[in-house]
N, CA, C and O atoms as a CHARMM CRD file, in Angstrom:
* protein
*
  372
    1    1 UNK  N      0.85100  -1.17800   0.00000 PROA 1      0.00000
    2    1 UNK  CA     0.00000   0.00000   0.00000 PROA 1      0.00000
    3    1 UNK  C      0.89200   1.23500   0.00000 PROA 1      0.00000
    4    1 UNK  O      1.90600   1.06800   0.67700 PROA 1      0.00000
    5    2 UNK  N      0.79000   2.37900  -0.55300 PROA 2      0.00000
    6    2 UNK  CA     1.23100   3.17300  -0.41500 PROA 2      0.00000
    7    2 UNK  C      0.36200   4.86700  -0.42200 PROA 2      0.00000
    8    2 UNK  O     -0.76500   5.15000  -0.82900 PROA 2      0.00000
    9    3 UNK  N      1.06000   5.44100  -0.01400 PROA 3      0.00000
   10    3 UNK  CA     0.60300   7.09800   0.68900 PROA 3      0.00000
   11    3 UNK  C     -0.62400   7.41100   0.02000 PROA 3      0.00000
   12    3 UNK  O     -1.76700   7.63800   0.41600 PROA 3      0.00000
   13    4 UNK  N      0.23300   7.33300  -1.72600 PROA 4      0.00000
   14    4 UNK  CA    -1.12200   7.89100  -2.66100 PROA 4      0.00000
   15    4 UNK  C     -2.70900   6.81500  -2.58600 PROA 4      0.00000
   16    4 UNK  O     -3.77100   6.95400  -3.19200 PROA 4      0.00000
   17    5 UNK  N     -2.37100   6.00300  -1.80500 PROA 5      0.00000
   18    5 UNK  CA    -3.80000   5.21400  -2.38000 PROA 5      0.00000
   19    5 UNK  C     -4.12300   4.56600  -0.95600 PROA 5      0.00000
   20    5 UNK  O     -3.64500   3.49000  -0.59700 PROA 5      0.00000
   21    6 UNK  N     -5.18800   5.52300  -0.00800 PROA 6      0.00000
   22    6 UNK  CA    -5.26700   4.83400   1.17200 PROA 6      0.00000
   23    6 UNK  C     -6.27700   3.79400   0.97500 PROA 6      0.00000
   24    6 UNK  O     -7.09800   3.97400   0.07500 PROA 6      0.00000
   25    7 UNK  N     -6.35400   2.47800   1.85300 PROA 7      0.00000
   26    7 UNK  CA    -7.04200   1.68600   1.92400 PROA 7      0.00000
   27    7 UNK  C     -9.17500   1.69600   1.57600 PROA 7      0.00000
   28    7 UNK  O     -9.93000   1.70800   2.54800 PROA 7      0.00000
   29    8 UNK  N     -9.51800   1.69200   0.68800 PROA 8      0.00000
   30    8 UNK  CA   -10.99100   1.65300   0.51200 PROA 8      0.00000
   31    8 UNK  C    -11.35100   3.11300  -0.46000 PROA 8      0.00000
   32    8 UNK  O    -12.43500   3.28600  -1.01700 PROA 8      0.00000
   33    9 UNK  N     -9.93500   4.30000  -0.52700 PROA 9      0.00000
   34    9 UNK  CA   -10.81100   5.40600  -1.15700 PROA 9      0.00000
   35    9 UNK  C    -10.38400   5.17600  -3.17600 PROA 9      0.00000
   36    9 UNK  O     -9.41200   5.10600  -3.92800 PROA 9      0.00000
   37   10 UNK  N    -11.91000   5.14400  -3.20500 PROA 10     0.00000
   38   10 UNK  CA   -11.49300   5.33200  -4.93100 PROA 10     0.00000
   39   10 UNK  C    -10.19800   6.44600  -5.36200 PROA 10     0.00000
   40   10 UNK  O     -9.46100   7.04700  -4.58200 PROA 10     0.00000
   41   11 UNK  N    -10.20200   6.48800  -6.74500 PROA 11     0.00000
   42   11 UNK  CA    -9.14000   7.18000  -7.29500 PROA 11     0.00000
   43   11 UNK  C     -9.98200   8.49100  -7.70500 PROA 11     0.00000
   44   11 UNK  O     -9.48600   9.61600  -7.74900 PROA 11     0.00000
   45   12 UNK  N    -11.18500   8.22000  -7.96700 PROA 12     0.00000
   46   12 UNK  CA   -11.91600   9.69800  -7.56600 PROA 12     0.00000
   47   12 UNK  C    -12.02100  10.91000  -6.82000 PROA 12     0.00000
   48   12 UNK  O    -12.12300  12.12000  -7.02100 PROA 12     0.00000
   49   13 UNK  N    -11.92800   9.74700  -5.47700 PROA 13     0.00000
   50   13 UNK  CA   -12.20800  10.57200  -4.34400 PROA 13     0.00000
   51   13 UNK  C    -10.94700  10.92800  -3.66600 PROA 13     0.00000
   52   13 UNK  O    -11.02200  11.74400  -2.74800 PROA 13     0.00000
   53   14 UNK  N     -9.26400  10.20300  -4.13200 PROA 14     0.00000
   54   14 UNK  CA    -8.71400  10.56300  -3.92700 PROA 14     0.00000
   55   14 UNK  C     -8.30400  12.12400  -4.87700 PROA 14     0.00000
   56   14 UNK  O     -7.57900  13.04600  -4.50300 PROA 14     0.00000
   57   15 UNK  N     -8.92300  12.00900  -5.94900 PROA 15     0.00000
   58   15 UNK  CA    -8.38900  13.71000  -6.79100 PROA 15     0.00000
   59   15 UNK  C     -9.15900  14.42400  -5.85900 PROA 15     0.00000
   60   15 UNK  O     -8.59900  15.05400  -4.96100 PROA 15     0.00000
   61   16 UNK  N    -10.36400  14.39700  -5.96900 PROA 16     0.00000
   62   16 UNK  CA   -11.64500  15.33500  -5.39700 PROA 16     0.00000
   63   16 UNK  C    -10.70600  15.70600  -4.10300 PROA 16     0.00000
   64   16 UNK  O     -9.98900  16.70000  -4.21400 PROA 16     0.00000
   65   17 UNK  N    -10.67300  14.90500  -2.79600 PROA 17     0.00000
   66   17 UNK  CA    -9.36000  15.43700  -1.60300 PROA 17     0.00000
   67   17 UNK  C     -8.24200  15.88400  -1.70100 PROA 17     0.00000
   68   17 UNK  O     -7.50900  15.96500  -0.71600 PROA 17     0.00000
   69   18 UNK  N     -7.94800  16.18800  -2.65500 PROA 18     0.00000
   70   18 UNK  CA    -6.28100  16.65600  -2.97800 PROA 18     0.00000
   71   18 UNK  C     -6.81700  17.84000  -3.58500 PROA 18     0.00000
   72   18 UNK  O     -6.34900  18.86600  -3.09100 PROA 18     0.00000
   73   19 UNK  N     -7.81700  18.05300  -4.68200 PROA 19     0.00000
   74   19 UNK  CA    -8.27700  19.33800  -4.94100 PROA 19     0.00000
   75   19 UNK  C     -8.91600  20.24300  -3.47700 PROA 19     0.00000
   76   19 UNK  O     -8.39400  21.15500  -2.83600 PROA 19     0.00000
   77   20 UNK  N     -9.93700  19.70600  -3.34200 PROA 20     0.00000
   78   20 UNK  CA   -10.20900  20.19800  -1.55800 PROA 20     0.00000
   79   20 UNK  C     -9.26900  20.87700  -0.87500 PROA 20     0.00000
   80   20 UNK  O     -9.30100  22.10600  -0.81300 PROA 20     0.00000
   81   21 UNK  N     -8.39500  20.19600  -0.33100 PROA 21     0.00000
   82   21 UNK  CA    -7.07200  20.23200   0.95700 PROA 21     0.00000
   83   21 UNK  C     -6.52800  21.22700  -0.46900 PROA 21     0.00000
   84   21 UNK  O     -5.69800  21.89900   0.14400 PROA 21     0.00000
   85   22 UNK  N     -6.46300  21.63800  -1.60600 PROA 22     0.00000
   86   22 UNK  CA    -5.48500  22.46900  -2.25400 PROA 22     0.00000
   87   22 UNK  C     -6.13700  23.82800  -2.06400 PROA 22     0.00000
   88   22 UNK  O     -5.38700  24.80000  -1.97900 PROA 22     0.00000
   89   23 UNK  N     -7.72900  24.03900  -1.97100 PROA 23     0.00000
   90   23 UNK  CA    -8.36600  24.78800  -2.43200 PROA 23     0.00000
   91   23 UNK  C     -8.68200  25.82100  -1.23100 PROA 23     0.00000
   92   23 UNK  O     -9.02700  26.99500  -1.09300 PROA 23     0.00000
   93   24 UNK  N     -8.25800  24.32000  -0.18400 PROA 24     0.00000
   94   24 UNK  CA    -8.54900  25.67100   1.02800 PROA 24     0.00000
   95   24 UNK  C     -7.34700  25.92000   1.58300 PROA 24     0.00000
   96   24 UNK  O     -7.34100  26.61600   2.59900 PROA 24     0.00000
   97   25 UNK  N     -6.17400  25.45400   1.08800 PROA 25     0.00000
   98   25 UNK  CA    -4.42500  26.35900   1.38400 PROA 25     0.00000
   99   25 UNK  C     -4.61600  27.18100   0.66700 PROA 25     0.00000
  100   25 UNK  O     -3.67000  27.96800   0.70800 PROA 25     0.00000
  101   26 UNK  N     -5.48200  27.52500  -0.14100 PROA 26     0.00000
  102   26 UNK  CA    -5.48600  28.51700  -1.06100 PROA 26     0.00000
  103   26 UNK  C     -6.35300  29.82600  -0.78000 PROA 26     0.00000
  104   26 UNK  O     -6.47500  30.93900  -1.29200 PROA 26     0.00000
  105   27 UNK  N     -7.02200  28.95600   0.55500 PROA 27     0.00000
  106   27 UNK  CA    -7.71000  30.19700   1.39200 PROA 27     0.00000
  107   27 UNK  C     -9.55000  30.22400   1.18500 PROA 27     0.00000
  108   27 UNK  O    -10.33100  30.86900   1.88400 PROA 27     0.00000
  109   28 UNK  N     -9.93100  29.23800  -0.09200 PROA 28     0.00000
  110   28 UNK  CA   -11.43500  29.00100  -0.27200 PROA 28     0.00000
  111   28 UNK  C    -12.05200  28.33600   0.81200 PROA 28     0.00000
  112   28 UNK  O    -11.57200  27.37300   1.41100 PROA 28     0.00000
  113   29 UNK  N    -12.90400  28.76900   0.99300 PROA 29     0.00000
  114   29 UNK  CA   -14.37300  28.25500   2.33100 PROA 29     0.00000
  115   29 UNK  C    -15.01500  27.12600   1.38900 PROA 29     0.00000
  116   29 UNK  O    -14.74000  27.00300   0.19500 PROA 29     0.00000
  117   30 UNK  N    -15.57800  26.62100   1.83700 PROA 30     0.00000
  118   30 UNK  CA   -16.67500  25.87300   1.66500 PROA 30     0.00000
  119   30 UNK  C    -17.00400  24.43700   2.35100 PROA 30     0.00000
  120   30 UNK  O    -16.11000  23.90500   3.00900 PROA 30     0.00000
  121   31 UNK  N    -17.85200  24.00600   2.26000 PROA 31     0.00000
  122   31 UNK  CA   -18.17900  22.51800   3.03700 PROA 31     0.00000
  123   31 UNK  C    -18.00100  21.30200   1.89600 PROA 31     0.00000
  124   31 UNK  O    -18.24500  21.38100   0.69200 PROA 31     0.00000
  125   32 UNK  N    -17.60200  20.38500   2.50000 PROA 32     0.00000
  126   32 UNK  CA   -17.26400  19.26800   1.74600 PROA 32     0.00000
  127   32 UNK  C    -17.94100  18.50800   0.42000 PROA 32     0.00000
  128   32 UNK  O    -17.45000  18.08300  -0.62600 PROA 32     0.00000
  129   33 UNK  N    -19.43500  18.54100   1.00700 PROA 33     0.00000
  130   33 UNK  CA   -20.26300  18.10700   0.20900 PROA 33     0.00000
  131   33 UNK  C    -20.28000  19.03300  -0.81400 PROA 33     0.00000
  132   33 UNK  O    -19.75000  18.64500  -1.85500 PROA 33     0.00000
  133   34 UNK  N    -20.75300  20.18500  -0.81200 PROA 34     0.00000
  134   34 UNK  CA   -20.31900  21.23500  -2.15400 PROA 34     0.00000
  135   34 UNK  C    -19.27900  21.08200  -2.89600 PROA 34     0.00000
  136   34 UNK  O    -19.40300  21.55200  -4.02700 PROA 34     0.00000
  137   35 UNK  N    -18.13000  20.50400  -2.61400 PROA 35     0.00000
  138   35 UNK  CA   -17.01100  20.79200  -3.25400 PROA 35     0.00000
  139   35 UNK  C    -16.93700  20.27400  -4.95700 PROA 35     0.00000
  140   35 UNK  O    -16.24600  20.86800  -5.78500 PROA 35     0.00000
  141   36 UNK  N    -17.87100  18.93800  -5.30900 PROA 36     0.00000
  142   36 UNK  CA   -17.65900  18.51000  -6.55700 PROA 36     0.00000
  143   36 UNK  C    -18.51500  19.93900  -7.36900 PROA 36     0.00000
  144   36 UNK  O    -18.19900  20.20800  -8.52800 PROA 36     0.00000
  145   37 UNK  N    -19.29700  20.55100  -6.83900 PROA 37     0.00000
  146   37 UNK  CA   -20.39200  21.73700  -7.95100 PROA 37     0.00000
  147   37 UNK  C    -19.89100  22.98700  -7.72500 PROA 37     0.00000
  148   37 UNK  O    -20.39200  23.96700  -8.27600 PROA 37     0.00000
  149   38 UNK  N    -18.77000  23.08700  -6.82700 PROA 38     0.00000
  150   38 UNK  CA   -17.95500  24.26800  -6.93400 PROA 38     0.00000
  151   38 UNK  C    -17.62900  24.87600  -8.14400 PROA 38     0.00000
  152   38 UNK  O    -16.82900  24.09600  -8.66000 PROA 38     0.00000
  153   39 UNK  N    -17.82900  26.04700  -9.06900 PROA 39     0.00000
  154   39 UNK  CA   -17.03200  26.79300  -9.90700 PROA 39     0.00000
  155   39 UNK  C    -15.55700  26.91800  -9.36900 PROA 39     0.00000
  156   39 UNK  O    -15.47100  27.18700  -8.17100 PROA 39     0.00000
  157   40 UNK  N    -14.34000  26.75700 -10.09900 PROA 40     0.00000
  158   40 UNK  CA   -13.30700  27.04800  -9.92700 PROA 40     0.00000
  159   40 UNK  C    -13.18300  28.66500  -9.75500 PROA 40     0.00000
  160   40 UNK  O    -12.78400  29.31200  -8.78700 PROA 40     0.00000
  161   41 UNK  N    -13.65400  29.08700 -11.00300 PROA 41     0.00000
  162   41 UNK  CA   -13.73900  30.79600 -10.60900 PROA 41     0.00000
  163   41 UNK  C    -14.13800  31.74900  -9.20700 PROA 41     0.00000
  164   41 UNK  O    -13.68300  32.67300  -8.53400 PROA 41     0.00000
  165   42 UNK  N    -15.44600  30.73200  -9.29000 PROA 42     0.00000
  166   42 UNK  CA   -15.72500  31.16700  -7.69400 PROA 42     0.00000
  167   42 UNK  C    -15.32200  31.29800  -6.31200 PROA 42     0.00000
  168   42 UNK  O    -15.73800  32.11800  -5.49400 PROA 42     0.00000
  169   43 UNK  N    -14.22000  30.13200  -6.11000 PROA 43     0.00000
  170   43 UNK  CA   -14.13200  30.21400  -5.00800 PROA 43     0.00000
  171   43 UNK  C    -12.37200  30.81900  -4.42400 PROA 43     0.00000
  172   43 UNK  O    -11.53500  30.33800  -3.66100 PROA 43     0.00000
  173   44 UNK  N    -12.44500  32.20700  -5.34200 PROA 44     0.00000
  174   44 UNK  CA   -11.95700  33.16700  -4.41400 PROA 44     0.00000
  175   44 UNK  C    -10.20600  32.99300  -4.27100 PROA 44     0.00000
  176   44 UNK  O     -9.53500  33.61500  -3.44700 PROA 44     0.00000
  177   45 UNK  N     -9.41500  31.56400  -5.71500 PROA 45     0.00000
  178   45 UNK  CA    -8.30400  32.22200  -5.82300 PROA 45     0.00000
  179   45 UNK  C     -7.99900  32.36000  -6.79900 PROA 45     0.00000
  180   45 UNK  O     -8.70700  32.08000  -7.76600 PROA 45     0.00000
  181   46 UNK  N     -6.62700  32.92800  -6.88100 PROA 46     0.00000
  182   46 UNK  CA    -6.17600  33.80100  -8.16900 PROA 46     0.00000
  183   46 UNK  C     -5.52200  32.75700  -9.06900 PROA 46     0.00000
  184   46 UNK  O     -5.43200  31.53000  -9.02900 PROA 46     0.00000
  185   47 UNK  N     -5.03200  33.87100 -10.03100 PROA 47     0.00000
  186   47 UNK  CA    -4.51100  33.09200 -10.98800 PROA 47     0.00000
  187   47 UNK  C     -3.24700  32.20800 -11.07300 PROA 47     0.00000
  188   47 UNK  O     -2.97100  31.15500 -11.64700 PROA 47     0.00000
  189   48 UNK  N     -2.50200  33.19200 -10.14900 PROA 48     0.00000
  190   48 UNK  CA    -1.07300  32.29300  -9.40400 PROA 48     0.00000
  191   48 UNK  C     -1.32600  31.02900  -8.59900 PROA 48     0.00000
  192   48 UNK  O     -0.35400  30.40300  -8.17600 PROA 48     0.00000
  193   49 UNK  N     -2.70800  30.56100  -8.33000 PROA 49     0.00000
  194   49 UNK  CA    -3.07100  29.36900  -7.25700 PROA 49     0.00000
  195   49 UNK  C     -3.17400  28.74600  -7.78000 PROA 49     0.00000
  196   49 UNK  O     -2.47600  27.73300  -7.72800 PROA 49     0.00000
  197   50 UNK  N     -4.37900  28.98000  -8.87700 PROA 50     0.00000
  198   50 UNK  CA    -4.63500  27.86400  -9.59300 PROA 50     0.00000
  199   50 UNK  C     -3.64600  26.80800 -10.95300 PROA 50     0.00000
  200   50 UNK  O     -3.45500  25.70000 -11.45400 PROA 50     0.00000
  201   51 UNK  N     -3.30400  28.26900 -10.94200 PROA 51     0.00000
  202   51 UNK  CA    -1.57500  27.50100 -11.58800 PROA 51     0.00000
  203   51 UNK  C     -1.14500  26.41600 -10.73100 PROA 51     0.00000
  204   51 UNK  O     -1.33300  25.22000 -10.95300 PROA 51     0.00000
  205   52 UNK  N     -0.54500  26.93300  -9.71800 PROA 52     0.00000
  206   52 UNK  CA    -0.28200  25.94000  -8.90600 PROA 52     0.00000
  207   52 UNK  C     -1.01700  24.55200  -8.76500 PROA 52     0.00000
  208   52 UNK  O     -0.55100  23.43000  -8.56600 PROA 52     0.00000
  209   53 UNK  N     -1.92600  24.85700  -8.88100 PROA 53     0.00000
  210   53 UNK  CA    -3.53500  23.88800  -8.11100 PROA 53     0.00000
  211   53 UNK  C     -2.68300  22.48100  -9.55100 PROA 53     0.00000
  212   53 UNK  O     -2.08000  21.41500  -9.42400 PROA 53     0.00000
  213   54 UNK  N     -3.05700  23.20100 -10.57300 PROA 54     0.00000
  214   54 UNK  CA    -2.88100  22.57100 -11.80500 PROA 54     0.00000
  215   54 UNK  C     -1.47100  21.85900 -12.18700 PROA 54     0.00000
  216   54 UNK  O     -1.43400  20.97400 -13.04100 PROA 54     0.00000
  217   55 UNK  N     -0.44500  22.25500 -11.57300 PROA 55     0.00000
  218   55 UNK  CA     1.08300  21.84100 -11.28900 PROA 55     0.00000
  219   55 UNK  C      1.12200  20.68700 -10.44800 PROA 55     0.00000
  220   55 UNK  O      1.61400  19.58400 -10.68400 PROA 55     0.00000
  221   56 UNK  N      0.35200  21.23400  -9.12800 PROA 56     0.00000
  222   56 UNK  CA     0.24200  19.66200  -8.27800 PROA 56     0.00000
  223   56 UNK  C     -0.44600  18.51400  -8.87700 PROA 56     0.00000
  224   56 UNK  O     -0.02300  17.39800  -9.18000 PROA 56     0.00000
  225   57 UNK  N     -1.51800  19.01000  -8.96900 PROA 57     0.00000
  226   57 UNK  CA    -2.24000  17.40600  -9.45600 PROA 57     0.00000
  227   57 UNK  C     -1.38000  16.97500 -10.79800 PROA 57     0.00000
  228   57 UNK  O     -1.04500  15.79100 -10.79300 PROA 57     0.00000
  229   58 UNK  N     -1.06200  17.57100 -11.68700 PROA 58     0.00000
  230   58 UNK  CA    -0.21100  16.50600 -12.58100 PROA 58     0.00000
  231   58 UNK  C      0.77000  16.03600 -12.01000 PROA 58     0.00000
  232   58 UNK  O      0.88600  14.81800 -12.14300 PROA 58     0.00000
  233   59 UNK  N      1.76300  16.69300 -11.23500 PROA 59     0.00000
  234   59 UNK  CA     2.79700  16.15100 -10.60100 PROA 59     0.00000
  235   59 UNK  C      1.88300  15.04900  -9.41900 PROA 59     0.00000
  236   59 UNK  O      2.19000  13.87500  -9.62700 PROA 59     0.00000
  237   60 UNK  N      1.08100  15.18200  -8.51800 PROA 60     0.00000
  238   60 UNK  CA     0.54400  13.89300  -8.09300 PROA 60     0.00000
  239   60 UNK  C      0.06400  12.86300  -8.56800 PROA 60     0.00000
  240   60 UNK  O      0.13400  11.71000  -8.14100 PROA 60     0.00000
  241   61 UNK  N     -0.70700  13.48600  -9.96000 PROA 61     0.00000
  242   61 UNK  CA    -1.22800  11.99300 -10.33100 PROA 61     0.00000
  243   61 UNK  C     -0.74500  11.25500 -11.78300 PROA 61     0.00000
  244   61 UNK  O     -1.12500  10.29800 -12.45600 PROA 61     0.00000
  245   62 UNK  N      0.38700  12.34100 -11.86100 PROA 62     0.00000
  246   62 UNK  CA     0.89100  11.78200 -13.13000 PROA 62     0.00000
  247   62 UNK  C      0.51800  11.77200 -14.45100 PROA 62     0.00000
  248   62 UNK  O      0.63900  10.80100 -15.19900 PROA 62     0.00000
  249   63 UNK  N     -0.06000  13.13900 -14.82500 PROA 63     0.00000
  250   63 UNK  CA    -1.10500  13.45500 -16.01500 PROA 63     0.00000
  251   63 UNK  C     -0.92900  14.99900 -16.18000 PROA 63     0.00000
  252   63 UNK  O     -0.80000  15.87800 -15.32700 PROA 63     0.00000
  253   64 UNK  N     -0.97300  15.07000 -17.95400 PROA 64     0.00000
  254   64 UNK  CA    -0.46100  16.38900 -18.28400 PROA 64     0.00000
  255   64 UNK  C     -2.77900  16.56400 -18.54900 PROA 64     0.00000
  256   64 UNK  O     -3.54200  15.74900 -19.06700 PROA 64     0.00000
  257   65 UNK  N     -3.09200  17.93800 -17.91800 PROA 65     0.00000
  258   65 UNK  CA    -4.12800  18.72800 -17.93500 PROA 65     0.00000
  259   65 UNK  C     -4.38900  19.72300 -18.96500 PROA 65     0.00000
  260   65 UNK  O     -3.63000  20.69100 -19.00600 PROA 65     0.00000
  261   66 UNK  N     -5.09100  19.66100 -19.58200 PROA 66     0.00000
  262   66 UNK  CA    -5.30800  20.57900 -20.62900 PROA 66     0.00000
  263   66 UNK  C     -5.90200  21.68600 -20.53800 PROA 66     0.00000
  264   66 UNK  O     -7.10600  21.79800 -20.30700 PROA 66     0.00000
  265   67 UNK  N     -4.87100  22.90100 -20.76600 PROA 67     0.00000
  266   67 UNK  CA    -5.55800  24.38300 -20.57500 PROA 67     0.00000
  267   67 UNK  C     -6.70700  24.45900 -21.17100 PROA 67     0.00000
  268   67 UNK  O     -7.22300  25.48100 -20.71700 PROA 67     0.00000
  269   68 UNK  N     -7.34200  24.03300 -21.84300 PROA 68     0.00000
  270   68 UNK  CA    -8.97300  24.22600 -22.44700 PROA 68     0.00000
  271   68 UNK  C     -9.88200  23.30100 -21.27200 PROA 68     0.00000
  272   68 UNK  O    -11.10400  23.15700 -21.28900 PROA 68     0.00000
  273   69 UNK  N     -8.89000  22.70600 -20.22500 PROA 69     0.00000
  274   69 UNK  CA   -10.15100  22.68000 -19.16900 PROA 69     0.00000
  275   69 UNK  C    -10.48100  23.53100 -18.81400 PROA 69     0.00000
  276   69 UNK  O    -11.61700  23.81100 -19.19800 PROA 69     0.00000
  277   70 UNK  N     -9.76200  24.61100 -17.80700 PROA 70     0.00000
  278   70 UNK  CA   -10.17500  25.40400 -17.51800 PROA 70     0.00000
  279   70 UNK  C    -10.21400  26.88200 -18.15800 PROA 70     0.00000
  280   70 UNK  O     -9.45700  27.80700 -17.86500 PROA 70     0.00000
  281   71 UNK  N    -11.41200  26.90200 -19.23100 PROA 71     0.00000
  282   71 UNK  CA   -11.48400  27.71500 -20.16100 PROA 71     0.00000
  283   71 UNK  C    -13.08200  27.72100 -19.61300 PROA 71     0.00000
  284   71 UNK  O    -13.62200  26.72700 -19.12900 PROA 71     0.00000
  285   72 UNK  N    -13.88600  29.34700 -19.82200 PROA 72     0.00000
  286   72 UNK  CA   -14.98300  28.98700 -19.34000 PROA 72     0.00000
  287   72 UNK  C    -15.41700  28.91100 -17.64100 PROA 72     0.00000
  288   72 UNK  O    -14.64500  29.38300 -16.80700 PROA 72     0.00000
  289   73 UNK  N    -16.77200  28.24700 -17.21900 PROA 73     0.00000
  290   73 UNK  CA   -16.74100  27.99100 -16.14000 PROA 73     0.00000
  291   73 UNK  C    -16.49600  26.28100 -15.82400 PROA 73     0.00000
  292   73 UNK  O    -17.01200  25.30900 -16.37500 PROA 73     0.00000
  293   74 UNK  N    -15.99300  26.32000 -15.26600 PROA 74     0.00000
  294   74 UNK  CA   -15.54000  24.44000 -14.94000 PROA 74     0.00000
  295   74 UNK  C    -15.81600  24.24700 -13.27900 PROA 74     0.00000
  296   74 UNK  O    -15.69300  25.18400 -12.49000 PROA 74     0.00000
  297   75 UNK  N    -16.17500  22.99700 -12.91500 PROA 75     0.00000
  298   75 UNK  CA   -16.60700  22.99400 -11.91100 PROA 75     0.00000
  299   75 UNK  C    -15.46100  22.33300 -11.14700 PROA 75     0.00000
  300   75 UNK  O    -14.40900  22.44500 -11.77600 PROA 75     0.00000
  301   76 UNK  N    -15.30600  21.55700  -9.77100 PROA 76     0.00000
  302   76 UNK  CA   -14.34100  21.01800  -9.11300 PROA 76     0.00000
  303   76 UNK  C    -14.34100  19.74000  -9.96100 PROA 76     0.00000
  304   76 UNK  O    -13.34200  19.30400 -10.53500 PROA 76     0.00000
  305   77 UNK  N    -15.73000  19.10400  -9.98800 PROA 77     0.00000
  306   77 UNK  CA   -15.95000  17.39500 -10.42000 PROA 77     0.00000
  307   77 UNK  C    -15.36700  17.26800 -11.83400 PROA 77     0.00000
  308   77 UNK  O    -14.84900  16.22400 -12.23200 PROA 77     0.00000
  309   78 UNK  N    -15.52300  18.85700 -12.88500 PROA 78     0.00000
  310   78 UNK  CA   -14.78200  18.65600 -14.37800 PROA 78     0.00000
  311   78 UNK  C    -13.79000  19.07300 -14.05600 PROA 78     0.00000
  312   78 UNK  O    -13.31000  19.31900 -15.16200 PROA 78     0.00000
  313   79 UNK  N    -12.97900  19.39600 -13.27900 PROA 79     0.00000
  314   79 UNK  CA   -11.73900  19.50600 -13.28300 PROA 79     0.00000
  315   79 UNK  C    -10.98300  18.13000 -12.51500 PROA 79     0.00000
  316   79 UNK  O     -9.75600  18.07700 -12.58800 PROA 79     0.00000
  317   80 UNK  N    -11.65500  17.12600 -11.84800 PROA 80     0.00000
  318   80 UNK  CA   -10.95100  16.03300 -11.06000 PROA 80     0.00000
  319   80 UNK  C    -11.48200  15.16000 -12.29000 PROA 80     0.00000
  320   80 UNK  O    -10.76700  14.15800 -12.32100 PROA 80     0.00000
  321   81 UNK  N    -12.42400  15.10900 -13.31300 PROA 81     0.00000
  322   81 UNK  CA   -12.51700  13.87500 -14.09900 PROA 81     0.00000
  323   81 UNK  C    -11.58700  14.28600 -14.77900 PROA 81     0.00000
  324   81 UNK  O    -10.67800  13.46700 -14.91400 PROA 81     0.00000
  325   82 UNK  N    -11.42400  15.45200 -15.37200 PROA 82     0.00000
  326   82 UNK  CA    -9.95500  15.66000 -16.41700 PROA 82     0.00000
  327   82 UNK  C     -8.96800  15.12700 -15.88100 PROA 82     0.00000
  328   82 UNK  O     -8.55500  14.34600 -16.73800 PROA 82     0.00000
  329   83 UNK  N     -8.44600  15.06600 -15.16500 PROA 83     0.00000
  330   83 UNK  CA    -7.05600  14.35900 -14.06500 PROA 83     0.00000
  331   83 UNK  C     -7.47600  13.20700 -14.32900 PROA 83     0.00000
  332   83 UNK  O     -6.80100  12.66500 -15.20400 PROA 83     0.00000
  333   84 UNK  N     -8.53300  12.44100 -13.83800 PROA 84     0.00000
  334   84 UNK  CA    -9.02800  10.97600 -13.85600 PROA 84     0.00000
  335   84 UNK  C     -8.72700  10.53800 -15.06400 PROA 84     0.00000
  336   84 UNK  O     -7.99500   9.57600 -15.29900 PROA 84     0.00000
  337   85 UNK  N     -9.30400  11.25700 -15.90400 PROA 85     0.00000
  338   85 UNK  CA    -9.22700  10.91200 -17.74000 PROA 85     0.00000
  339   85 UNK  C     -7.70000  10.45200 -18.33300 PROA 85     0.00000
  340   85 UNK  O     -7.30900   9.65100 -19.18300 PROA 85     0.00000
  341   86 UNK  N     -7.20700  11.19400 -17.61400 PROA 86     0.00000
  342   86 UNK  CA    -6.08000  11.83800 -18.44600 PROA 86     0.00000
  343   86 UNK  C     -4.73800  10.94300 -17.89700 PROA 86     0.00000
  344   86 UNK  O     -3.72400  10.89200 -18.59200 PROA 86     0.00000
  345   87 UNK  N     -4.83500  10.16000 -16.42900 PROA 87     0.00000
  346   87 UNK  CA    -4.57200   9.52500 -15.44700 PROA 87     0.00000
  347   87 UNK  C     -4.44900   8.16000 -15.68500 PROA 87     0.00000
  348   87 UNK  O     -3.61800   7.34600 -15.27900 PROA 87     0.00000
  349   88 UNK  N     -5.70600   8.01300 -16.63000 PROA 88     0.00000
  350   88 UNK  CA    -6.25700   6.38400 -17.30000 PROA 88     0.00000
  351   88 UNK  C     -5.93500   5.56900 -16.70600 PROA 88     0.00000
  352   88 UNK  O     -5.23400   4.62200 -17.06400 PROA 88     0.00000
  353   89 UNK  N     -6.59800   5.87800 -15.19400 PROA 89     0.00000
  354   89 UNK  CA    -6.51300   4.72000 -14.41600 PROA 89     0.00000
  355   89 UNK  C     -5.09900   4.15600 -13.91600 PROA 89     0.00000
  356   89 UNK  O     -4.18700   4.97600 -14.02400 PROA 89     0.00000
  357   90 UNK  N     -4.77100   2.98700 -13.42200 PROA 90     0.00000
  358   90 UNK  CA    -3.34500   2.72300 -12.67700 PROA 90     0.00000
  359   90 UNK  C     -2.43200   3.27100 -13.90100 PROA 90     0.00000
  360   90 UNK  O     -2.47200   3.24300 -15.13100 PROA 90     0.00000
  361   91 UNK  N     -1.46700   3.85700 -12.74200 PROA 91     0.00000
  362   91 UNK  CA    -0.30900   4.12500 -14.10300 PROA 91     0.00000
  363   91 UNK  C      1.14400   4.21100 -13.17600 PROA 91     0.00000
  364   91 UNK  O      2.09800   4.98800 -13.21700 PROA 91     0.00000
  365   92 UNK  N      0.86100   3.15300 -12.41700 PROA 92     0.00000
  366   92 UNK  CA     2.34000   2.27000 -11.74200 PROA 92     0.00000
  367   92 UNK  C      3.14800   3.26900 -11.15300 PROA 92     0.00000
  368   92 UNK  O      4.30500   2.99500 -11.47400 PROA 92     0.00000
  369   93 UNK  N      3.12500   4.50400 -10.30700 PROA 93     0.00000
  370   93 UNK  CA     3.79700   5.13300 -10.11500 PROA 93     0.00000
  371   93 UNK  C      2.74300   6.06600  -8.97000 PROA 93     0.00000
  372   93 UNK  O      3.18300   7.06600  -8.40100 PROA 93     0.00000
């Protein structure tokens, strides 16, 4: 077993918590259950964060993200299936 993949949580719900825990070092409020219908725009960081936001998760999950995700309004859940997508499932590392 290792760090990235605790015992019982999908690979879903592990992006969705890593976006979360990113979103509120980043200083965004909100409650848990909201978090997949969140607007990215909305919740209050800048453009230097979300850079970031977008740096980590490829570097965590091992997947290059495509700037035409977040083009528009995109929510938390289209921004963790893009990672998921893009992730294609185990990828040994």
């Amino acid at each position: 077993m290792t760090n990235k993949e605790p015992a019982g949580q999908s690979r879903d719900q592990q992006i969705l918590d890593f976006i979360g825990s990113r979103l509120r070092k980043a200083g965004a409020v909100f409650v848990d259950a909201d978090l997949p219908a969140l607007d990215i725009d909305s919740v209050g960081i800048d453009s230097l964060e979300l850079t970031e936001l977008i740096m980590e998760l490829e570097d965590q999950f091992q997947v290059v993200i495509d700037d035409t995700v977040l083009t528009g309004s995109t929510t938390v859940a289209e921004l963790a299936s893009a990672v998921a997508q893009g992730a294609g499932g185990e990828h040994g590392g």
